[in-house]
N, C-alpha and C positions, 0 to 999 in steps of 0.2 A: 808461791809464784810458779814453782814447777811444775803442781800439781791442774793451776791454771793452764797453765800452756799446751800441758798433756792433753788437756779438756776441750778446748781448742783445735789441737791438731786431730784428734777424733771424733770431733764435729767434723771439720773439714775435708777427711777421707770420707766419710760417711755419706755428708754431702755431692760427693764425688760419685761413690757408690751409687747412690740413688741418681741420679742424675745419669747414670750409663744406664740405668736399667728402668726408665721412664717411659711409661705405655705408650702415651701418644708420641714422643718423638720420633720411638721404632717404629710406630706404625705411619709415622710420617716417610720416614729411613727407605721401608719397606718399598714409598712408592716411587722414592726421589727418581731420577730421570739420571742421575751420575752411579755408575754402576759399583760403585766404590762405597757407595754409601749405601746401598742394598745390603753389600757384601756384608761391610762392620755391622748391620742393622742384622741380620741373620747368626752373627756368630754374641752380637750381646744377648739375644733373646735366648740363645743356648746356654750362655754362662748364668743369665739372672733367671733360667728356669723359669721364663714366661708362660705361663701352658694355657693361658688366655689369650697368648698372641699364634696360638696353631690356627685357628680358622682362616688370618690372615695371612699366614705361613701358605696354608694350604691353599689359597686362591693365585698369591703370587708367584709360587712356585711355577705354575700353569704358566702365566705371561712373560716369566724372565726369558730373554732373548741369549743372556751371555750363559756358556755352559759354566762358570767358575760359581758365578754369583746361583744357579741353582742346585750344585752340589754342597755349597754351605747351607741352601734352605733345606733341602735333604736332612744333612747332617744335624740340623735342628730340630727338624721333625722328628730325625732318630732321637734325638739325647730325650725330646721333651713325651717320647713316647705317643703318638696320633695315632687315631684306632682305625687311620686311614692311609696307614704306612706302608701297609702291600702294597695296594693299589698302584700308590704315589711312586715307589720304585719302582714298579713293571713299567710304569708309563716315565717316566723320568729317564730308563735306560733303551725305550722305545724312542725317544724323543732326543736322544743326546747328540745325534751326528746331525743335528738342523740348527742345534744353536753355535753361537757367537763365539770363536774360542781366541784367548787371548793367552800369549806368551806365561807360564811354561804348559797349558790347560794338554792334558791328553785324556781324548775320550775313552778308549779302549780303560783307560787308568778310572776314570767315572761310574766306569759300569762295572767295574772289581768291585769299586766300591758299595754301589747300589745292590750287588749281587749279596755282600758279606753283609748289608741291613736285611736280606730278605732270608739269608741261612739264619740269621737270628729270628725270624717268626717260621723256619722251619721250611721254607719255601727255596728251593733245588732246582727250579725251572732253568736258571739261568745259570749254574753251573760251569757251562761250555766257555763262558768269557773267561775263567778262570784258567783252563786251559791253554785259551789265547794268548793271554800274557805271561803266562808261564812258557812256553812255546814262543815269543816276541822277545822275550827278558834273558832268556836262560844262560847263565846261571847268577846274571847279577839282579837278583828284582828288588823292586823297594818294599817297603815296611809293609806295606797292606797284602801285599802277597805272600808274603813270609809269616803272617797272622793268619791269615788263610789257610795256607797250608800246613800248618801247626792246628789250626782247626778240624782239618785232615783227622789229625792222628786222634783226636780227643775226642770226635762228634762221633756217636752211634751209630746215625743214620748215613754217615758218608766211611764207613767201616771199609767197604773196596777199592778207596783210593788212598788208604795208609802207607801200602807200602808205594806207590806211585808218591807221595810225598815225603816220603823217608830218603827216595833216591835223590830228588828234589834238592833238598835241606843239605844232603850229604856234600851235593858237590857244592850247594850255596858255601858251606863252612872251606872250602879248598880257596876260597875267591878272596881279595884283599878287602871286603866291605864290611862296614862300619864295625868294630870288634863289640861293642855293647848288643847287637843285634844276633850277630854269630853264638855270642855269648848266651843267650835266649835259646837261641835253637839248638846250642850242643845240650844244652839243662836237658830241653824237651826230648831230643830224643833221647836220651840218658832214662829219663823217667819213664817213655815208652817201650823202650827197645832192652833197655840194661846190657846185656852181658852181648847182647848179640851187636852193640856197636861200642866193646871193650876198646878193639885197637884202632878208633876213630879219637877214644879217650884218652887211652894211652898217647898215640903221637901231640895229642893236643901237651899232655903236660908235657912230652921233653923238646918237643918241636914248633912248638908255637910260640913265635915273637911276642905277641901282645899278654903282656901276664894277667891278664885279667881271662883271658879266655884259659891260660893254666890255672888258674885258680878256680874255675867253675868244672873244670876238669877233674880237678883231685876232688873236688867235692863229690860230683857225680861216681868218686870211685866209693865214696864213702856212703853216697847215695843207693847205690846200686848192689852194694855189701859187696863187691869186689875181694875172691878172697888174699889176696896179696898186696892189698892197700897198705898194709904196714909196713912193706917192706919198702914199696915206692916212695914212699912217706919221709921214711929214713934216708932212703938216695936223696930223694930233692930237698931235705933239710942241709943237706952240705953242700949240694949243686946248683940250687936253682939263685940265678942271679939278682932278681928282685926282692927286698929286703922284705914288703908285703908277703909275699908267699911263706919268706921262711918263717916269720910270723902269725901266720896262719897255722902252716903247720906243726908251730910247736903247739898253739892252743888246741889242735887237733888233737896232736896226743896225749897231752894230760887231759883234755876234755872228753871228748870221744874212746878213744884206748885206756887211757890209764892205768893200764897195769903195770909192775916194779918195771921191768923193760924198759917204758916210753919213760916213766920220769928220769930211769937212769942214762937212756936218751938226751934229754933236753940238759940233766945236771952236767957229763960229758961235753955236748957242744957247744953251751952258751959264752962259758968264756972264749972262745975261738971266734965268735960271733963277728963279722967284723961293723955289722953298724952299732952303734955307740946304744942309741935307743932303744933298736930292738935285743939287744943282748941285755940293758938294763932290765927289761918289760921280762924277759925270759926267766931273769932271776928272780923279780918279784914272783910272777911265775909260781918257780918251782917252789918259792917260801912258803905262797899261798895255798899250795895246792892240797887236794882232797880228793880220795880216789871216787869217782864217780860209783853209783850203785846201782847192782844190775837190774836190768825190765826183765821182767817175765822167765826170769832165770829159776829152774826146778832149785828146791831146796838142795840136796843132795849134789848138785853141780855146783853151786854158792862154799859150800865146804871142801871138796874137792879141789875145788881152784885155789881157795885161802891154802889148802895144804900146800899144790902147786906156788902159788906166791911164795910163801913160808922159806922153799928151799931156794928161789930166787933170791930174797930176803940175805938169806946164809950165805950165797955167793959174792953178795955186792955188798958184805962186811957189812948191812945194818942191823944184820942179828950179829951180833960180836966173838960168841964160843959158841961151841958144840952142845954144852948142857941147854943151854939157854934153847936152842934151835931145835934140840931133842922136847923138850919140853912143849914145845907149840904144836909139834905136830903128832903128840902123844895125843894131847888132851883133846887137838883135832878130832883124832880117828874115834877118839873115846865119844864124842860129840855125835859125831855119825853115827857110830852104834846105836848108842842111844835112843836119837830119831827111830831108827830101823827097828827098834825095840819095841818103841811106842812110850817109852819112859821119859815125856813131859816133864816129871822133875827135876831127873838127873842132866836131862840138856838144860835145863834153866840155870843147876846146879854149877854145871860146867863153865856156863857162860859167865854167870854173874860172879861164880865166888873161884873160879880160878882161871879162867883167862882175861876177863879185862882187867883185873886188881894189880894182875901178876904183868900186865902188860904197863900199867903207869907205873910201877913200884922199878921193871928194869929200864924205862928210861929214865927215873933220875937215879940210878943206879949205873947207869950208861951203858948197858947189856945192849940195847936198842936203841939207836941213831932215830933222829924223829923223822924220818922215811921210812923207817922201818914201824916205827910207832903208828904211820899214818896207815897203812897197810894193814896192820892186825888188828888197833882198835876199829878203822871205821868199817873196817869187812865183819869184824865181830857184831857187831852192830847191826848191821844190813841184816846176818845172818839170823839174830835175834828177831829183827823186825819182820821177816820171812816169816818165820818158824812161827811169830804167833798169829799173822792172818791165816795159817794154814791147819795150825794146833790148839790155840788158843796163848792166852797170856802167862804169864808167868806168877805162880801162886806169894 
């Protein structure tokens, strides 16, 4: 029976479905006399991807009277792609202060529009309306000018008006509008500008109400390789008041960073944690964790660092005595060498038959705390896996 009804109810969307996307009705829609029914008639032909309803797209368009109802046929011509869509904009934005406008219709706002279908087949003639409403707006504009001008920064061909839209954006992000949208433009210029709009970054993470735009904030510090993200990192994991954020940020540093530091980081503050959730998720967290493996990191810096770790390691008690921790960073240097030698078998030697054996044998031996265990076997490993796309395998 349930199976029945299911059957049933997706006939009956479906039905629904075809029924909104019905040739003749749109093109009945098309020519109604009630402008309302134009309008719904031009936005279903966009959603059901009509592309046999553009001829009559394209002839109505011509005789619509209200300017609303011909910037949705526009906007349908755009989606269904017309190979007469230049045209149709030049003359649609020629034609826009003659037609019918109805509460909240602004033409100036019609012709942004018409302008950004015609930057997309590469055509710049009409440009100057962009200016107009940025220069009408300034500095609270709405969404299509903020796409725009972020178009700015990305387009080739409009290469001269980047920094004229960086200043733009700058002070848009100072204004109280919408945070999901500000949040958009602090990304972009982050990914265009990087370092050269650090303390637009920076204040966002300690200064900005809306946590969501701090959050797109510290990303961009991560985005941007910012070199003292770690250290911000670690501030706003104790300060920042949204329990998201600091949740963020802990999977940042075991994710992202993860070196001995950051875990001994997250181990440190989570029971202090004060939301119940996110301190549980933190522990799981740190149980789960597994040191990330580096990209494109030279061989010789992969060993290096393990040594570096090593004596980290010895600091934060997960290496236990001194023999134990002399020991790792012997067999380290011995490991280096080796490479440097050209002696493939004795780095193999090293690897396989006295440091990872010797690394399971003192955790259950409890020489090495499994933080410490995570640390040297999965860097050993990494180190291994290096070493042979670069030397070959291990005989």
């Amino acid at each position: 029976m349930k199976k029945i009804n299911f059957l049933l109810l997706l006939l009956f969307f479906s039905t629904i479905s075809w029924a909104q996307c019905d040739v003749g009705e749109l093109t009945n829609l098309l020519h109604s006399a009630d402008v309302h029914d134009r309008i719904d008639a031009a936005q279903r032909i966009a959603d059901c991807n009509l592309i046999e309803l553009i001829p009559v797209l394209e002839e109505r368009i011509y005789a619509e009277e209200y300017l609303y109802a011909a910037h949705r046929m526009l906007f349908a011509l755009a989606k269904l792609d017309s190979d007469n869509l230049e045209q149709i904009a030049l003359d649609f934005i020629e034609n826009v202060d003659n037609l019918t406008l109805r509460t909240p219709d602004d033409p100036l706002s019609s012709k942004v529009f018409a302008t950004q279908v015609l930057f997309n087949l590469q055509n710049y003639s009409t440009i100057d309306y962009i200016f107009q409403i940025v220069e009408r707006d300034r500095p609270e504009f709405n969404v299509l000018t903020i796409f725009i001008l972020i178009q700015f920064l990305n387009n080739v061909d409009l290469t001269q008006y980047r920094e004229y839209a960086k200043t733009e954006l700058l002070n848009y992000l100072n204004t109280d509008a919408d945070y999901i949208v500000r949040s958009l433009v602090l990304d972009r210029l982050a990914v265009n500008f990087g370092t050269q709009v650090i303390e637009v970054i920076l204040d966002k993470v300690y200064n900005e109400q809306e946590w969501i735009l701090r959050s797109t904030a510290l990303k961009s510090l991560l985005n941007i390789n910012y070199i003292n993200s770690r250290s911000v990192f670690y501030e706003r994991l104790q300060d920042d008041p949204h329990r998201d954020i600091r949740w963020e940020i802990s999977d940042s540093l075991l994710c992202y960073f993860g070196e001995p530091q950051d875990l001994k980081k997250i181990l440190d503050y989570y029971p202090n944690e004060p939301d119940p959730i996110v301190r549980k998720y933190m522990q799981h967290s740190s149980n789960v964790f597994i040191p990330p493996k580096p990209v494109n990191q030279p061989l010789d810096s992969m060993i290096n660092n393990l040594i570096s770790y090593t004596e980290e390691l010895y600091q934060y008690a997960w290496i236990t005595d001194d023999e134990t921790y002399s020991y790792y960073v012997d067999r380290l240097v011995d490991l280096r060498e080796s490479i440097y030698a050209g002696d493939l078998e004795m780095a193999c030697s090293i690897i396989n038959e006295r440091i990872l054996p010797q690394v399971e044998q003192n955790l259950q031996e409890e020489l090495i705390t499994i933080e410490g265990y995570k640390f040297l076997h999965y860097h050993t490993v990494y180190i291994s896996e290096r070493m042979e796309e670069l030397l070959g395998p291990c005989e």
